[in-house]
C-alpha positions in Angstrom: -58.6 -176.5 50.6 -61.7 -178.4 52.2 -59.9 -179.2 55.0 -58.7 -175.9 56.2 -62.3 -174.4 55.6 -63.8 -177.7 57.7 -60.7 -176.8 60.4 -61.8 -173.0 60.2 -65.6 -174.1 60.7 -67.4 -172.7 57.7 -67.8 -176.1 56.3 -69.1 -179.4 58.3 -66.5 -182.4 58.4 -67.1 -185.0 56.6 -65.4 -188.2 55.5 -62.8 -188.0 52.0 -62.6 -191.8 51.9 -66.3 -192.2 52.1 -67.3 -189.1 49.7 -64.5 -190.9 46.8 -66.3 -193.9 47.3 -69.9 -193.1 47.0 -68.7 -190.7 43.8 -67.4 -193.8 42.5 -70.4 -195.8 42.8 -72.3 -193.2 41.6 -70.2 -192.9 38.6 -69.6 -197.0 37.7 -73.4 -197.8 38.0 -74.5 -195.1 35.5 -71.4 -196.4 32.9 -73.0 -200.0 33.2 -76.0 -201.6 31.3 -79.1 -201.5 32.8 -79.8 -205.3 33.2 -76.4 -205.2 35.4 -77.4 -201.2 37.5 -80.6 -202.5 38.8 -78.7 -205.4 41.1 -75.3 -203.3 41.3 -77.2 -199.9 42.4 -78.9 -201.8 45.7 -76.3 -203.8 46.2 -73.8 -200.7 46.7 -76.0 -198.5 48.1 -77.6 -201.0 50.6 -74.8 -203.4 51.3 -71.7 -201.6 50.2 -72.1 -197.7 51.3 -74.3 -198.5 54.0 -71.5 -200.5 55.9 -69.2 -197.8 55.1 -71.1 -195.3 56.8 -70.8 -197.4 59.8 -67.3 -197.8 59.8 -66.8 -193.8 58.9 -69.4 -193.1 62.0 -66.2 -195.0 64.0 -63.2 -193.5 62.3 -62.2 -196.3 60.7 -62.6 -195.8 57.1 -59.7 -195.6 55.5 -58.4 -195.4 51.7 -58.1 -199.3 51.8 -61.1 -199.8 52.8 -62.7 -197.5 50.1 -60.4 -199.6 47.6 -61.5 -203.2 48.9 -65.5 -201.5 48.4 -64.6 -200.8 45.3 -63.2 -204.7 44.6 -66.7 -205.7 45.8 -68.4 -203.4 43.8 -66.3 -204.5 40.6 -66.7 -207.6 41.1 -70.3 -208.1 41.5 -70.3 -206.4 38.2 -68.1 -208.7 36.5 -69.9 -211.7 38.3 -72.9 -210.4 36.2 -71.1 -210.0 33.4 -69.9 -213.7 33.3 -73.9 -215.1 34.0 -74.3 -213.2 30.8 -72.0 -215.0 29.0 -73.0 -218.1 30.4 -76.6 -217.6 29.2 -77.5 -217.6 33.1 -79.5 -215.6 35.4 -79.0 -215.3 39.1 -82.1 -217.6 39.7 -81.0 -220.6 37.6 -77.5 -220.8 39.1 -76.3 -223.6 40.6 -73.4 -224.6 42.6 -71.1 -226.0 40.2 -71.5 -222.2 38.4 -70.1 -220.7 41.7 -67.2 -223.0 41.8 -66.1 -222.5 38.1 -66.7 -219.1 38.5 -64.2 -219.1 42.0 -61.8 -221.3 39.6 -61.6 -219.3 36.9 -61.1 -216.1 38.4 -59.1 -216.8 41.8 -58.6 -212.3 42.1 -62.1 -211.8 42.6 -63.0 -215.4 44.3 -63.5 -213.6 47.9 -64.5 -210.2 46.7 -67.2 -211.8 45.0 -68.7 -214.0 48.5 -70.6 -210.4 49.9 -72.6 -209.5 46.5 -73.5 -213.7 46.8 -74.6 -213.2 50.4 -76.7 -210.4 49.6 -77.9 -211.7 46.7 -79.4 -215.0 48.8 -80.5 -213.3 51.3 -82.7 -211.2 49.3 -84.1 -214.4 47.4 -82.4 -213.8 44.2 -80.8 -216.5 43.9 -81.2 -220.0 44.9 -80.4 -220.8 49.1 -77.4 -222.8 50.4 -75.0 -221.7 47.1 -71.4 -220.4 48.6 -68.0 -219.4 47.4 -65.9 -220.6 50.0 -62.8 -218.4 50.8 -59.5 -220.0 49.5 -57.4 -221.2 52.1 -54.6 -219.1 53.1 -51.2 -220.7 52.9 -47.8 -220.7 55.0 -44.7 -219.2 53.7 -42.8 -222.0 51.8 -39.8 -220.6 53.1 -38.9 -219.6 56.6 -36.5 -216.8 56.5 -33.3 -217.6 58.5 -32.8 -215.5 61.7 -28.9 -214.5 60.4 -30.8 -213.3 57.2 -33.0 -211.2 58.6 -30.4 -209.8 60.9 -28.1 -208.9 58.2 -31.3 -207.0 55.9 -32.4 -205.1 59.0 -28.6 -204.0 59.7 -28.5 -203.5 56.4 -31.3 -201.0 56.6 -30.3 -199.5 59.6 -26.6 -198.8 58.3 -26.4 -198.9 54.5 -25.8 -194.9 53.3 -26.1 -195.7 49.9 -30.0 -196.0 49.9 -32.0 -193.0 50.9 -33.4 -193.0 54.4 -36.6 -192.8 54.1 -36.9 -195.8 51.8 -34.0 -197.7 55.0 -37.0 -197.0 57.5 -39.5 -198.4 55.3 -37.6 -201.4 54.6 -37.0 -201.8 58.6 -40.7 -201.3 59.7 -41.5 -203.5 56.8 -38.9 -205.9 58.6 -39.8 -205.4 62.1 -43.5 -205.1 62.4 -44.9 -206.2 58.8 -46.2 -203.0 58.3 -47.9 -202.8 55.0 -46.5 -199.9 52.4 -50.0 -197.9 53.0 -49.5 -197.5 56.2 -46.1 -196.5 56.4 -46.4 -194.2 53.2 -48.4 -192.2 55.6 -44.8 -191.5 57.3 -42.7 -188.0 57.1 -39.8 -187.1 57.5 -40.8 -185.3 60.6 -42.1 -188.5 62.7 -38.2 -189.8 62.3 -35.8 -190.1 64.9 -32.2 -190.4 65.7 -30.7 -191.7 69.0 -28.5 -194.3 70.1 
């Protein structure tokens, strides 16, 4: 409905991936104690929303963006969370902290490296702590070029599936095109030739 009254001009455009997120900021930080809301609430709304604005100024917010914000976001509160239980404040920690922290939770290892940054650049913590990004691996396995032929012929030719889950499979096996993007897809954007 907003977007034909923004289309017809009676309201301003603005940004759906941007609005969900700062809602759901606004909504986590008042369901969290107080001793973790008055680090979270800056963080977010200096760090987090901030660069989001940016990026929606370019056009290039998009829903998996607002869902990796959110990741931060969560896990900054977790991070707290675990000082807690640790009987630790941001200002005692020491590296060895950081690195069972990033061994114990490997999910939130790199979502946790921007509230760190912030956090030591505003003095918070003690300078020259870092969670270092894990190192991305190979495949193990290198598919064979007959098997890759015969699942993309597969998709291309096999009735039995419906088609629109056959072009998924063969955009996932041509280009690597992650299922967000293509869910974005219709029906309509399909076509048949030779």
């Amino acid at each position: 409905m907003r977007g034909l009254l923004v289309t017809a001009g009676i309201l301003p455009p603005h940004d759906e991936n941007l609005a969900l997120f700062t809602n759901w900021v606004a909504r986590t930080v008042a369901e969290i104690p107080a001793r973790h809301a008055h680090l979270t609430r800056p963080f977010a709304g200096w760090h987090i929303i901030r660069d989001a604005r940016r990026r929606s100024a370019r056009g290039r917010y998009t829903y998996a963006a607002h869902k990796g914000d959110c990741g931060n976001v969560l896990a900054a509160i977790d991070f707290l969370n675990w000082l807690v239980t640790q009987h630790l404040s941001l200002r005692r920690l020491q590296q060895w902290h950081l690195d069972t922290w990033a061994i114990d939770r490997p999910t939130l290892r790199s979502r946790s490296i921007p509230f760190l940054r912030w956090s030591t650049a505003r003095g918070l913590c003690p300078p020259g702590l870092s969670i270092e990004h894990s190192a991305s691996q190979l495949p193990g396995r290198c598919q064979a070029e007959d098997e890759a032929r015969n699942e993309l012929l597969r998709c291309l030719n096999d009735t039995a599936s419906p088609l629109d889950v056959r072009v998924a499979a063969a955009l996932i096996r041509l280009y690597a095109l992650p299922l967000t993007r293509i869910v974005e897809l219709t029906e309509d954007h399909i076509s048949r030739d030779q």
